[in-house]
C-alpha positions as a printed Julia matrix, in Angstrom:
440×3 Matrix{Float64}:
 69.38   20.94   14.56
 66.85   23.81   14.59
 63.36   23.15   13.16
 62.65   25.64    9.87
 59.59   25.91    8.25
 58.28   27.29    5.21
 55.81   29.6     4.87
 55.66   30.07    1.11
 52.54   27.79    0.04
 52.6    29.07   -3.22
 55.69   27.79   -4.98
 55.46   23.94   -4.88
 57.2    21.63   -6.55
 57.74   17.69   -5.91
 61.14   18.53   -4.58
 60.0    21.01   -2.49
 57.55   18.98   -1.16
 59.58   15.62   -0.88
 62.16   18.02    1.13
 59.55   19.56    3.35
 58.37   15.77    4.57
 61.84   14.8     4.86
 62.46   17.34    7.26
 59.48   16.49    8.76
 60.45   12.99    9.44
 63.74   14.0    10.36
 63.17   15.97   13.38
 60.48   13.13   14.41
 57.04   15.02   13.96
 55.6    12.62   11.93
 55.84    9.42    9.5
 56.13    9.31    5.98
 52.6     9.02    5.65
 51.55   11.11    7.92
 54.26   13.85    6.85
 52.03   13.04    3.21
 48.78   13.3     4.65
 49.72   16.96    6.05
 50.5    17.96    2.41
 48.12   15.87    0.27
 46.69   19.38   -1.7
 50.09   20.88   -2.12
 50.14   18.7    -5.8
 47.52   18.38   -7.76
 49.33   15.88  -10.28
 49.38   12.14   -9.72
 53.0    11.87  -11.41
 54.24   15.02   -9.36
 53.06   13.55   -6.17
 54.78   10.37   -7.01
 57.67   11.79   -7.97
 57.93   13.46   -4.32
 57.51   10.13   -2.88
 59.87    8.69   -4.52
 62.42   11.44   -3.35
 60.94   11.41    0.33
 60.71    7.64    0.87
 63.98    7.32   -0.91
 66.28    9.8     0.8
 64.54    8.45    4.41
 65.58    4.51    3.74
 68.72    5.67    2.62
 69.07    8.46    5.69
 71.92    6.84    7.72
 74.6     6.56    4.09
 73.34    9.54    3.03
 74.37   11.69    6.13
 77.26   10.05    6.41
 78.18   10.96    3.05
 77.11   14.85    3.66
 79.71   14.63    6.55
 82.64   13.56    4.42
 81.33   16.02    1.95
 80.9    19.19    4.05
 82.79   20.29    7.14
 80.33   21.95    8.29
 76.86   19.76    7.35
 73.86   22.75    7.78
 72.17   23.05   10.98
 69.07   23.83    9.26
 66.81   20.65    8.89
 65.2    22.06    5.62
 68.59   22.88    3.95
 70.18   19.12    5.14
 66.53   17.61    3.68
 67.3    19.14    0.07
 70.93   18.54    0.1
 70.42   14.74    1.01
 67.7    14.49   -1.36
 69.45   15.53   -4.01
 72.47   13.31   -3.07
 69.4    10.25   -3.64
 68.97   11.63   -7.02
 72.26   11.69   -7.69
 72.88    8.4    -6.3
 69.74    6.38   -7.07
 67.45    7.43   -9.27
 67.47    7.91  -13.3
 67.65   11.63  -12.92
 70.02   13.69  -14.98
 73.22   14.69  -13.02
 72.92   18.64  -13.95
 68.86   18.68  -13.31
 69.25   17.0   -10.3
 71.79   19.69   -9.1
 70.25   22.62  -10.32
 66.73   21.58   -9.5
 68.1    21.36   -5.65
 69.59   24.56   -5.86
 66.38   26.06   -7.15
 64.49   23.92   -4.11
 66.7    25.54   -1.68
 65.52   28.91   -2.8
 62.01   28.41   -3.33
 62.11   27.16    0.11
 62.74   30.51    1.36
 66.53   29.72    2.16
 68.39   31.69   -1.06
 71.79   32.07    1.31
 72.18   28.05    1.35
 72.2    27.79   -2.74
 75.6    27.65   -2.48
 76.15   25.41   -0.01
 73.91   22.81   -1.7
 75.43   23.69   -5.41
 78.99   22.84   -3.66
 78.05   20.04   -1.9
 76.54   17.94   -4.96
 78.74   18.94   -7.48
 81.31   17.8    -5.09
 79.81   14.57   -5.09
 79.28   14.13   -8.98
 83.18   14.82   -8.95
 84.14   12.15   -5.92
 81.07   10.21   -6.48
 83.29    6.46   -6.54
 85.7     7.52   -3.57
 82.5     9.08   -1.45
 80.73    5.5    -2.16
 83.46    3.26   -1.25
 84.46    4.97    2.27
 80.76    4.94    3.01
 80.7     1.07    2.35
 83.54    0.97    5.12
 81.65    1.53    7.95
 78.28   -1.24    8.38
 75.34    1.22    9.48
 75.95    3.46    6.52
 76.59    0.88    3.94
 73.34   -0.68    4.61
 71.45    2.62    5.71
 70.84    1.88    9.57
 70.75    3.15   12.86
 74.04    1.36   15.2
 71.69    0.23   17.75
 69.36   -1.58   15.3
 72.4    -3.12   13.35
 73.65   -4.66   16.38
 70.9    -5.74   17.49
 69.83   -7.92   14.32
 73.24   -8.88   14.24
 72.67  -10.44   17.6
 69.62  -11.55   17.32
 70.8   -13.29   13.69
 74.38  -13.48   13.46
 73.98  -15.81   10.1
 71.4   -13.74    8.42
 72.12   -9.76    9.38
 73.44   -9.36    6.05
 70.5   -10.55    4.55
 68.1    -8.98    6.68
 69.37   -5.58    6.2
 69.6    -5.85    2.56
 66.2    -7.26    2.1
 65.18   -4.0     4.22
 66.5    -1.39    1.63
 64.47   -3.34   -0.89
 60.97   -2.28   -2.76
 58.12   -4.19   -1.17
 55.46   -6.1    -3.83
 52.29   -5.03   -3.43
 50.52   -8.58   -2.78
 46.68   -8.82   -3.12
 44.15  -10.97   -0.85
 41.28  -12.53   -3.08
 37.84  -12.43   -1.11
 37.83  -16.88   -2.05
 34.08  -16.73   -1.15
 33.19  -15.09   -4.25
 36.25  -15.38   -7.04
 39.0   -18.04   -7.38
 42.53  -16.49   -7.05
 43.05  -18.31  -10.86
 40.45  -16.38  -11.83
 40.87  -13.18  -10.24
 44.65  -13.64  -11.92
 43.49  -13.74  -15.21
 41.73  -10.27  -15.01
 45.13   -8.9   -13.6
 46.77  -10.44  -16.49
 44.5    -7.96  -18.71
 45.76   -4.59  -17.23
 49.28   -4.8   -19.02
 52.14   -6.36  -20.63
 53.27   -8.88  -17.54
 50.53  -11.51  -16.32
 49.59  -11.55  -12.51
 52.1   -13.65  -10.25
 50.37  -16.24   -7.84
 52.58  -16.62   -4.57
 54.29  -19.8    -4.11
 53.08  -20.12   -0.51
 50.25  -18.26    0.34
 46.87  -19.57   -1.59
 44.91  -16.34   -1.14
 47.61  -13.86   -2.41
 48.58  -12.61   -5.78
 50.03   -9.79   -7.12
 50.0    -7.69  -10.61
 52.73   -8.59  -12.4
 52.65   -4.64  -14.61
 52.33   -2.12  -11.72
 48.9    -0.34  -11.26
 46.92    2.12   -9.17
 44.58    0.56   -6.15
 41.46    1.95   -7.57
 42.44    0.31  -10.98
 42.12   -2.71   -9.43
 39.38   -5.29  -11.06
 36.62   -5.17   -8.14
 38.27   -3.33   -5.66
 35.36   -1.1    -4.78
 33.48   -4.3    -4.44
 35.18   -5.85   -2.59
 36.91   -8.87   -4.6
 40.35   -8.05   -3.29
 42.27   -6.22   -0.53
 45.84   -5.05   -0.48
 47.63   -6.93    2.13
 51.28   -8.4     2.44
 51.6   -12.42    1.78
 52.85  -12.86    5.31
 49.98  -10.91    7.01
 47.55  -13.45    4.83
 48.81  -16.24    7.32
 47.21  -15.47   10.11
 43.57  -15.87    9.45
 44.31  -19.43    8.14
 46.54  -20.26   11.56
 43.87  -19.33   13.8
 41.31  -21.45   12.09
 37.98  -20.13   12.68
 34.81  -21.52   12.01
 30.98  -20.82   11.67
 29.75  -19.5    14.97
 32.59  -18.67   16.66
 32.72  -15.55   18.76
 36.16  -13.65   17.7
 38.78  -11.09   19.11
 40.86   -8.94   17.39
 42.34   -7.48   20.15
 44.83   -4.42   18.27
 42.54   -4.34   14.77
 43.95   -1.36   12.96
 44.62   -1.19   10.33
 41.81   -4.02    9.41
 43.41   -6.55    7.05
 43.39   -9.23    9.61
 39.78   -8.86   10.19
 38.54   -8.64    7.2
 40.35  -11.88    6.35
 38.53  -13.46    9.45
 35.13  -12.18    8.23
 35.95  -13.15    4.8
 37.02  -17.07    6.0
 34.19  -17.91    8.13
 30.6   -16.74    9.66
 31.43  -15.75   12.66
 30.98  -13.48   15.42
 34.04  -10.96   15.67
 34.76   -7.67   17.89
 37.64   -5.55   16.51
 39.3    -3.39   19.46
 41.68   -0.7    18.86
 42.77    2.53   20.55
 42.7     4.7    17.53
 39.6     5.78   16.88
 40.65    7.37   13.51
 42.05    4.16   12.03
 38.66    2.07   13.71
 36.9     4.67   11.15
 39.09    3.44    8.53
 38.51   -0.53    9.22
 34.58    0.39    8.93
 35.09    1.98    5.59
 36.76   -1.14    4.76
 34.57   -3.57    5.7
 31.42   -1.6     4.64
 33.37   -1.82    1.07
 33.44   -5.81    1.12
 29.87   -5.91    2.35
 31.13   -7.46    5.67
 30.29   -6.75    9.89
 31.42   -6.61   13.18
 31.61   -5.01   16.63
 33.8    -1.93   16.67
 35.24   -0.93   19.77
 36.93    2.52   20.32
 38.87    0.87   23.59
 42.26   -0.29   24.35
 42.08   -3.39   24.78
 44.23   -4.31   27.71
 41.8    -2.23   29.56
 38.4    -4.07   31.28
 35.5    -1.69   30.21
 35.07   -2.16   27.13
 34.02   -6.42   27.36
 30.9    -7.86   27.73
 31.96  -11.21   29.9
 31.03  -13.69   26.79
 34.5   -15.78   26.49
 35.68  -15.7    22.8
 36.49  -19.08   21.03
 39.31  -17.25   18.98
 41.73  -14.35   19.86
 43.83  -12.64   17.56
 46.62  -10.34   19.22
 48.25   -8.33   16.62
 50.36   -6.65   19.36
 52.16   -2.59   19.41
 55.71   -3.48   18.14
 58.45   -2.23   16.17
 57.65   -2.89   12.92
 61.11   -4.06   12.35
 59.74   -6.44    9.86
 58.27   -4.22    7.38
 60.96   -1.97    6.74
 61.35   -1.88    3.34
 57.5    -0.44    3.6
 57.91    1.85    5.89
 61.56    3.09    5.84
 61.05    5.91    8.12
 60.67    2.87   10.89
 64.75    3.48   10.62
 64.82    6.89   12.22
 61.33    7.3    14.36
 62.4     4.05   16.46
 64.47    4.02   19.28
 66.21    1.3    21.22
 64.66    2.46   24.52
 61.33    1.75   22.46
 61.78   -1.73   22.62
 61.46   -2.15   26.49
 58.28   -0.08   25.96
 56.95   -2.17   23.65
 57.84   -5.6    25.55
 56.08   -3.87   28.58
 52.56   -3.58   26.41
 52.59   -6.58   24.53
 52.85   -8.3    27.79
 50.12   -6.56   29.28
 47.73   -7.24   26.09
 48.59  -10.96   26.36
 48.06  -11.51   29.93
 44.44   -9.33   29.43
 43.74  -11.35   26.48
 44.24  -14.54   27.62
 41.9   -13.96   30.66
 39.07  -13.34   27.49
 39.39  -17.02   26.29
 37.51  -19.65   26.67
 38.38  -23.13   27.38
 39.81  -25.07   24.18
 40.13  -21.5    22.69
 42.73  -20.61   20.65
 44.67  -17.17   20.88
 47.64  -16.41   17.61
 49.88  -13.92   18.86
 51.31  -12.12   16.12
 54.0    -9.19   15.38
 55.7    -7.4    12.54
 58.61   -7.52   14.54
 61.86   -9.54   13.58
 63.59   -8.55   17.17
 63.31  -11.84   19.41
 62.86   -9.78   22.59
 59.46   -8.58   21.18
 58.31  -12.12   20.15
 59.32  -15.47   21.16
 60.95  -14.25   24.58
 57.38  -12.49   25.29
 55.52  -15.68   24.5
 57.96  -18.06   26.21
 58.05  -16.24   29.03
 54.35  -16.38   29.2
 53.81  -20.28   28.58
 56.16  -20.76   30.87
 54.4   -18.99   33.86
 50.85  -20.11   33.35
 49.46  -23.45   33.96
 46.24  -23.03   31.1
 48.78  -22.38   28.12
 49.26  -24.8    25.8
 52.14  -23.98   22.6
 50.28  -25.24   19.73
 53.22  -25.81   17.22
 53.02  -24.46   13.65
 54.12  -26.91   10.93
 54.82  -24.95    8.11
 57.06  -24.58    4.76
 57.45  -21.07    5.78
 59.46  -19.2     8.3
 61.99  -20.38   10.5
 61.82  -21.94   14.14
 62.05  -19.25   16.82
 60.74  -20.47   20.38
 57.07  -21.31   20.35
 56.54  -20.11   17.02
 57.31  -19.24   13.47
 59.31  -16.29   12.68
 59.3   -15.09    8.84
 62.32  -13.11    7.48
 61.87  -10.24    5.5
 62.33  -10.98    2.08
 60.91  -14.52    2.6
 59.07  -15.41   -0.68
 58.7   -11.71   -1.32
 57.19  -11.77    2.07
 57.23   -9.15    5.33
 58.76  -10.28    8.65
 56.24  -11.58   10.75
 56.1   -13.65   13.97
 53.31  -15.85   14.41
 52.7   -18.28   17.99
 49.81  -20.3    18.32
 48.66  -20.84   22.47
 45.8   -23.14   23.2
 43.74  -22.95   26.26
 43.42  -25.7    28.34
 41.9   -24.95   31.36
């Protein structure tokens, strides 16, 4: 499909927006976010720019049923990625969101135009109103066929389904679902009880206090970052209940000298910093996103070495052994999904093999930078076994000074040498966490 874009910055709307980033993300130029970022002055009002999230994000996690349905619903689908990003965005209004039938049509139909593409009106008016008239016969032949019934690419669907033939179901469903946002409390200088009772104050529904995770809440009435009570100071950090785990499983103390091999974006390490005294050096490649972690930890009054490097490289150490090493490898994000639906169509399966490639790379490196008795947590956002317990077995297996360390936990499930945690989990991400001592 050929790549059309718009030059008329004057008209903007959310939908015209939203459709702009999904095209965007459709013919693989950028994420969500960044699709956002590019377009962050084109609204000036907070509920408009939510509103064209809520089209963008939703028509992208619901790409694969959505096209499907534009196929039964079209004999000839548009070539034109800006025409097939309205027309599937207004087939999400239609299809999941509280929008009036007729404004969702006619609003698309207006999109089209303002878009600078007035020949396609009819094509998109013809197309939807189709839909509103077929809407329960469109659904139910879509539900025949797995990947668009649950919204995902073939080659990922098969391989969760091999990966977990008792739990695909679950997994995929729990992908298409709204992520919480779960908070970190900074423990040193406010009790999570107390740092719930001050969410409790910003609306109808008190904060929630996760069942497994000590450090993580979550507002139970939905609210803005920067409404958060001490936020700018530091009291609390937006970070998933899973991604809270690791700091605790590597167990730092006082003194220690500290890795973070793949830092961005930060949570991790401010957790660390947060936990214990210690001595820490944050790596990553990214030198935008290392700007970003500084900002953070500037904002919670915390420090530590950062290093523009990547860190499978050698020039960037110093030769002092580190007691703890945290490697938060490249993966793909299979786990967090539901957060970041466009994971569905910017991955591809030869990714994977990539991936596998790097991550063993970084642990080999990394494991050279540890000292005896050290401990190193490998980690992932990955729920694809290749990417996580085959990488780490593999490893243990071939070299004599790795120990498994075995995670007892009420969380997760067994999955080689470590823990994996299923999407969904206690409102949780997917995460994969193995724990390798040093022994020689």
């Amino acid at each position: 499909m050929a790549w059309c874009s718009v030059v008329n910055r004057s008209n903007k709307t959310a939908r015209s927006v939203a459709a702009q980033v999904i095209a965007t993300v459709i013919a693989r130029r950028a994420s969500l976010d960044g699709a956002f970022a590019a377009r962050q002055d084109d609204l000036a009002d907070s509920r408009e720019r939510a509103f064209a999230r809520e089209i963008a994000s939703g028509t992208v996690r619901w790409f694969f049923r959505l096209n499907t349905m534009l196929t039964q619903l079209s004999e000839r689908p548009p070539r034109d990625q800006l025409v097939t990003a309205v027309v599937l965005s207004g087939l999400y209004q239609l299809g999941y969101m509280r929008v009036p039938e007729h404004a969702a049509i006619d609003a698309s139909v207006e999109t089209v135009r303002l878009l600078g593409k007035p020949r396609a009106a009819g094509f998109v008016n013809a197309v939807l109103r189709r839909y509103q008239r077929e809407k329960q016969q469109i659904d139910a032949e879509a539900d025949r066929r797995p990947n668009s019934k649950f919204a995902y690419p073939r080659w990922l669907l098969q391989a969760l389904r091999e990966d977990w033939p008792d739990r695909h179901e679950a997994l995929l469903r729990a992908g298409n679902e709204r992520a919480p946002m779960w908070l970190r409390v900074d423990t040193r200088h406010v009790t999570v009880s107390d740092y719930a009772e001050k969410l409790d104050a910003l609306g109808e529904q008190p904060g929630v206090r996760h069942p497994l995770v000590t450090t993580a809440v979550r507002p139970g009435t939905p609210v803005a970052v920067s409404q958060l009570p001490g936020f700018g100071e530091g009291l609390v950090s937006v970070q998933d209940a899973g991604a809270q785990l690791a700091a605790p499983l590597l167990d730092v103390a006082d003194g220690m000298r500290v890795l973070d091999a793949c830092a961005a974006p930060g949570g991790k390490s401010l957790h660390l910093l947060q936990t214990a005294d210690i001595e820490l050096v944050a790596v990553d490649n990214d030198a935008g996103r290392l700007a970003r972690i500084e900002e953070n930890f500037e904002r919670a009054g915390v420090s530590a070495r950062l290093v523009h490097a990547d860190a499978a490289s050698a020039g960037w150490w110093d030769g002092k052994a580190f007691d703890r090493i945290l490697l938060d490898v490249p993966c793909s994000a299979t786990g967090v999904i539901r957060r970041h639906p466009d994971i569905k169509l910017l991955r591809r399966p030869g990714d994977i093999a990539q991936l596998v490639s790097v991550q063993q790379a970084l642990l080999a490196r990394s494991w050279s930078l540890l000292a005896p008795g050290g401990v190193l947590l490998y980690s992932t956002c990955s729920i694809l076994r290749r990417e996580n317990e085959a990488v780490v077995s593999a490893f243990a297996d071939e070299t004599e000074t790795a120990r498994v360390d075995e995670i007892a936990a009420d969380w997760g499930v067994v999955a080689g040498p470590g823990r994996q945690i299923l999407p969904g989990e206690a409102g949780m991400d997917g995460f994969y966490y193995s724990r390798l001592q040093r022994i020689g």
